[in-house]
C-alpha positions as YAML, in Angstrom:
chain: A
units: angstrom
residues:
- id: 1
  name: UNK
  ca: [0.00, 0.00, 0.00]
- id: 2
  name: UNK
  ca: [1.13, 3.13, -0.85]
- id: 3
  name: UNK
  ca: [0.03, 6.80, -0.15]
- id: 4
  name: UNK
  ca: [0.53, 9.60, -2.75]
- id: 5
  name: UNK
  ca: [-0.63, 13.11, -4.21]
- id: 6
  name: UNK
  ca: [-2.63, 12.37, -6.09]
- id: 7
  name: UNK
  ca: [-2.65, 13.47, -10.26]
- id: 8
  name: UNK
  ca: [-5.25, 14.13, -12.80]
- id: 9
  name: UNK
  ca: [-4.90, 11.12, -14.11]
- id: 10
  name: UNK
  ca: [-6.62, 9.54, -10.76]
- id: 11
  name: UNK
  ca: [-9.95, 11.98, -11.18]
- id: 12
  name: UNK
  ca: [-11.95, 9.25, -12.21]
- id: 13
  name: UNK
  ca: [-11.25, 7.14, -9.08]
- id: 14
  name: UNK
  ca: [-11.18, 9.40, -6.68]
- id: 15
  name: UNK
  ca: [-14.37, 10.68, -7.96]
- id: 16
  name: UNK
  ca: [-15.80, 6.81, -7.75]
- id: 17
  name: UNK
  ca: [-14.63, 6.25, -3.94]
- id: 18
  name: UNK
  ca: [-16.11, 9.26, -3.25]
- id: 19
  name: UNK
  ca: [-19.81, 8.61, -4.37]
- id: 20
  name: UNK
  ca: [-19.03, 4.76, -3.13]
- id: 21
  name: UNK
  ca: [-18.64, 6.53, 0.35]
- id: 22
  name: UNK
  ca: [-21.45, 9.23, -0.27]
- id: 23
  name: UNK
  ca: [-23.90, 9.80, 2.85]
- id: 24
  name: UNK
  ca: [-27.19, 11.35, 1.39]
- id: 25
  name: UNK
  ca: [-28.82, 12.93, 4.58]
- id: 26
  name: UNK
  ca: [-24.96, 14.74, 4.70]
- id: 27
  name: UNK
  ca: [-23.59, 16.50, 2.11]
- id: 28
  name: UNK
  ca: [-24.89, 16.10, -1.97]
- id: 29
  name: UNK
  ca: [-22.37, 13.51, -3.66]
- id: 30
  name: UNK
  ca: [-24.35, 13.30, -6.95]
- id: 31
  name: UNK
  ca: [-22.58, 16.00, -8.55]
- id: 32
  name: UNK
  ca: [-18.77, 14.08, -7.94]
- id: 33
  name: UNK
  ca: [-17.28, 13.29, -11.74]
- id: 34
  name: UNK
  ca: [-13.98, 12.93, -13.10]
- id: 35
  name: UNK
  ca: [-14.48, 16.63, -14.70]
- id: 36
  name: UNK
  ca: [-15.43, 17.53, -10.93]
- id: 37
  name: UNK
  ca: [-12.66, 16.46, -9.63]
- id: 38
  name: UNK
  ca: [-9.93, 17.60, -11.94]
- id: 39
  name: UNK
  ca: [-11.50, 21.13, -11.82]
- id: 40
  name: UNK
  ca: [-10.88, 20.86, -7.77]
- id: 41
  name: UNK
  ca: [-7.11, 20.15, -8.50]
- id: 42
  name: UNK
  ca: [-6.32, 23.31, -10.12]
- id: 43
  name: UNK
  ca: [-8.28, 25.27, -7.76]
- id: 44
  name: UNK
  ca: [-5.61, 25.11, -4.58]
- id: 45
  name: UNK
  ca: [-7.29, 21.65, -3.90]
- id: 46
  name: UNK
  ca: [-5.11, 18.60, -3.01]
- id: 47
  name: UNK
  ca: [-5.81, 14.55, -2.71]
- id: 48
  name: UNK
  ca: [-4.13, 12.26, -1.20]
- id: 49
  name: UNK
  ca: [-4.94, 8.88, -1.78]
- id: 50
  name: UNK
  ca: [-4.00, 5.59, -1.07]
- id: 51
  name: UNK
  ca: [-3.14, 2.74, -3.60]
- id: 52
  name: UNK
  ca: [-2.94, -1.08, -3.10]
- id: 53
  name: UNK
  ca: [-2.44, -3.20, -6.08]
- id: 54
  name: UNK
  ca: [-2.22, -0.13, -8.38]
- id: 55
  name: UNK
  ca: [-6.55, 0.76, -7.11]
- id: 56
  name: UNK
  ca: [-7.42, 3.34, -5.07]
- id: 57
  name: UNK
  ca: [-8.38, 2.05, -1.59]
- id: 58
  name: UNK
  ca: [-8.75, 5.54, -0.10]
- id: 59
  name: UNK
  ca: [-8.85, 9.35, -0.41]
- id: 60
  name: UNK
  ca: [-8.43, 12.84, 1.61]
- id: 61
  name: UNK
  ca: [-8.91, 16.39, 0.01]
- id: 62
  name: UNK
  ca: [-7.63, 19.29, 1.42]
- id: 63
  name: UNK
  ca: [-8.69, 22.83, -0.03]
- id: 64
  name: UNK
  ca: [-7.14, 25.98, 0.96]
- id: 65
  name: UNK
  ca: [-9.87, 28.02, 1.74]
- id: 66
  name: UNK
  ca: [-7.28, 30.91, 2.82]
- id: 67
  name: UNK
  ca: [-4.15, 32.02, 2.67]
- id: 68
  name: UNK
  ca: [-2.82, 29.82, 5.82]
- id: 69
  name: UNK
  ca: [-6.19, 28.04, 6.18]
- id: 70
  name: UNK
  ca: [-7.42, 25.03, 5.34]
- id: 71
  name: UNK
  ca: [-9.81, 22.51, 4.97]
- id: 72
  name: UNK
  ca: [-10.14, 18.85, 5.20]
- id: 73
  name: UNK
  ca: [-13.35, 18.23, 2.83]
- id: 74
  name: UNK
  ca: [-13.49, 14.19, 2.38]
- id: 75
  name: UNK
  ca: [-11.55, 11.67, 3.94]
- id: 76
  name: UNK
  ca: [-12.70, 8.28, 3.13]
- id: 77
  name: UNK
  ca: [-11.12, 3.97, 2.64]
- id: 78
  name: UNK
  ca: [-12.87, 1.84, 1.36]
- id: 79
  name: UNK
  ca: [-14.31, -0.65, 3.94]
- id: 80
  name: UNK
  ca: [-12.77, -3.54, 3.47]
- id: 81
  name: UNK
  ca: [-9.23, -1.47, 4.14]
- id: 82
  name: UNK
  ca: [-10.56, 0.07, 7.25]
- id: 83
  name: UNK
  ca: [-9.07, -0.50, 10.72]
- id: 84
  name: UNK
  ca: [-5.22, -0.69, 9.22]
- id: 85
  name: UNK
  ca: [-4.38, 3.43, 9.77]
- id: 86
  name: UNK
  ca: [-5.55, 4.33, 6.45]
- id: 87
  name: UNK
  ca: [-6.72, 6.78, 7.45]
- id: 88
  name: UNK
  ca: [-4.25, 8.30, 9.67]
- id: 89
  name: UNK
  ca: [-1.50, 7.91, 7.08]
- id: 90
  name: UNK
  ca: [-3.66, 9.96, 4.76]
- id: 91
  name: UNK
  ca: [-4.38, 12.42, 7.33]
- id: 92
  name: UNK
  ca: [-0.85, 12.76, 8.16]
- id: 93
  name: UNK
  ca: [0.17, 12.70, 4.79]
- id: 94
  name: UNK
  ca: [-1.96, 15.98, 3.84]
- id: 95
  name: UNK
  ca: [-1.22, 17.65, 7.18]
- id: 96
  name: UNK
  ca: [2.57, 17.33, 6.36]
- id: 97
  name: UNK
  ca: [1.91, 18.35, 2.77]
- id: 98
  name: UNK
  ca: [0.28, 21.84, 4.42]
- id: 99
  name: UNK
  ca: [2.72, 22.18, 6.79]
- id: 100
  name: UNK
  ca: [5.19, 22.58, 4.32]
- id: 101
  name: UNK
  ca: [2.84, 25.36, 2.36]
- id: 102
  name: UNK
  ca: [3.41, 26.66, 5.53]
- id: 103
  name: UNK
  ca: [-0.57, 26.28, 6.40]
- id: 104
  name: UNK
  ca: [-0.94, 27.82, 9.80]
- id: 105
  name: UNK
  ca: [-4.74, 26.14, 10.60]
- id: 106
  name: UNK
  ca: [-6.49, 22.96, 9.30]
- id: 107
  name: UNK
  ca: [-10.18, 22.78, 9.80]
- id: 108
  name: UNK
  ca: [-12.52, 19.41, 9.54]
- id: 109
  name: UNK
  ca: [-16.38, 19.30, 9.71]
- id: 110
  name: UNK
  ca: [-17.90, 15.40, 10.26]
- id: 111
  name: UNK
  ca: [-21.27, 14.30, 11.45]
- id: 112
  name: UNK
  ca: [-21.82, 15.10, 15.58]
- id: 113
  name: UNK
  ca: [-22.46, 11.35, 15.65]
- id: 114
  name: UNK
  ca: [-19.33, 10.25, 13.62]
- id: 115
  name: UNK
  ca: [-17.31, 8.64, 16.31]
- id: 116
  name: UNK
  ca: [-14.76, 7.09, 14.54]
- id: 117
  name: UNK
  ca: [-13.81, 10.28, 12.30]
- id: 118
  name: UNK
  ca: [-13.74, 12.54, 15.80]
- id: 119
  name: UNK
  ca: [-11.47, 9.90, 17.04]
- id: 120
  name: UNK
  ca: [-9.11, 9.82, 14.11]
- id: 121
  name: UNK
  ca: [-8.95, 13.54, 14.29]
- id: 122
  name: UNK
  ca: [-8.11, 13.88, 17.77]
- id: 123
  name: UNK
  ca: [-5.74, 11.30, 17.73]
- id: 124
  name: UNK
  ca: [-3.85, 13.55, 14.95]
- id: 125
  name: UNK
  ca: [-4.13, 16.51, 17.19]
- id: 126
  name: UNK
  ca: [-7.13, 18.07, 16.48]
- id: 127
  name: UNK
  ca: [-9.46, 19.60, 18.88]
- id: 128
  name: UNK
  ca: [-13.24, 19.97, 19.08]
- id: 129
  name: UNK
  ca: [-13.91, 23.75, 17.88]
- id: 130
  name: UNK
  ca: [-17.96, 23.96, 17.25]
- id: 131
  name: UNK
  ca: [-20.90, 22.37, 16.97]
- id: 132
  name: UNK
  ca: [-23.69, 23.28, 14.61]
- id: 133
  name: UNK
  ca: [-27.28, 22.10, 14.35]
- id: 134
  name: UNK
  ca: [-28.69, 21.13, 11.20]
- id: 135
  name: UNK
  ca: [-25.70, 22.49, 9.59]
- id: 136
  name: UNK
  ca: [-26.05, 20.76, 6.25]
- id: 137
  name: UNK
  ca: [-29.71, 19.14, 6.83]
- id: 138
  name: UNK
  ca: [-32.34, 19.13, 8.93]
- id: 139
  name: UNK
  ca: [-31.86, 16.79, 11.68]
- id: 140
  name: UNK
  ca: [-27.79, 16.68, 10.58]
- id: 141
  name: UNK
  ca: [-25.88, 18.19, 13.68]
- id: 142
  name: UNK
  ca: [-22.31, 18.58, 12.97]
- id: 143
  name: UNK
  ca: [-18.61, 19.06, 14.81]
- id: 144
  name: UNK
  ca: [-15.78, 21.27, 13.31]
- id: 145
  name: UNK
  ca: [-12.25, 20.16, 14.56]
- id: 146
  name: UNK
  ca: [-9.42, 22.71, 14.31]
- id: 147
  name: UNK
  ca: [-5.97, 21.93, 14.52]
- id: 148
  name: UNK
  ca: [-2.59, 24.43, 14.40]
- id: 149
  name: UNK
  ca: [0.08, 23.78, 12.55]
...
């Protein structure tokens, strides 16, 4: 397994994991293409993703919103790859990559109920920030994690 920045030439898979991993009472995956995602890369959006046996297992975007801030937008593995630190090493692999752009925040928004993604944040050093009702739906309450870099 290997984890890597990702290239245009991976739009089409990243764009697949994506929907594969889409949560419909979240955030609206429908509109994820290859042509979606290649747009995102030249738009101070990076992924990450991880490979095993030359397929993409897993994926993390990070879009500077700012000029030293940024945003964590999708993290995701697929499920039969989960539990291994995946997802950390993605994570970390970003959160290096924006050090090094010399990033001085990273932001992350997951569902208020999402255990697992709160405790693969905090366990990278992120802290609990805010918490918004119905943020992106009704019913939908949501966490924003903040870290420094």
């Amino acid at each position: 397994m290997k984890i890597m920045l990702a290239t245009q030439k991976d739009s089409k898979e990243i764009a697949d994991i994506i929907k594969r991993h889409a949560q419909d009472d979240y955030m609206g995956y429908a509109t994820f293409s290859e042509s979606y995602i290649k747009g995102k890369m030249k738009k101070n959006n990076f992924f990450f993703v991880a490979e095993d046996n030359d397929k993409i297992i897993g994926c993390v975007r990070a879009s500077i919103v700012d000029i030293d801030l940024t945003e964590i937008r999708t993290l995701c593995v697929d499920e039969a790859h989960r539990k291994k630190g995946i997802a950390t090493d993605l994570l970390q692999k970003a959160l290096d990559f924006l050090k090094g752009k010399n990033m001085r925040k990273v932001a992350a928004r997951c569902k208020a109920d999402n255990k697992e993604a709160i405790r693969l944040f905090e366990k990278t050093g992120f802290e609990k920030e805010g918490y918004f009702k119905e943020h992106y739906r009704k019913g939908i309450d949501v966490v924003q994690m903040g870290k420094f870099l």
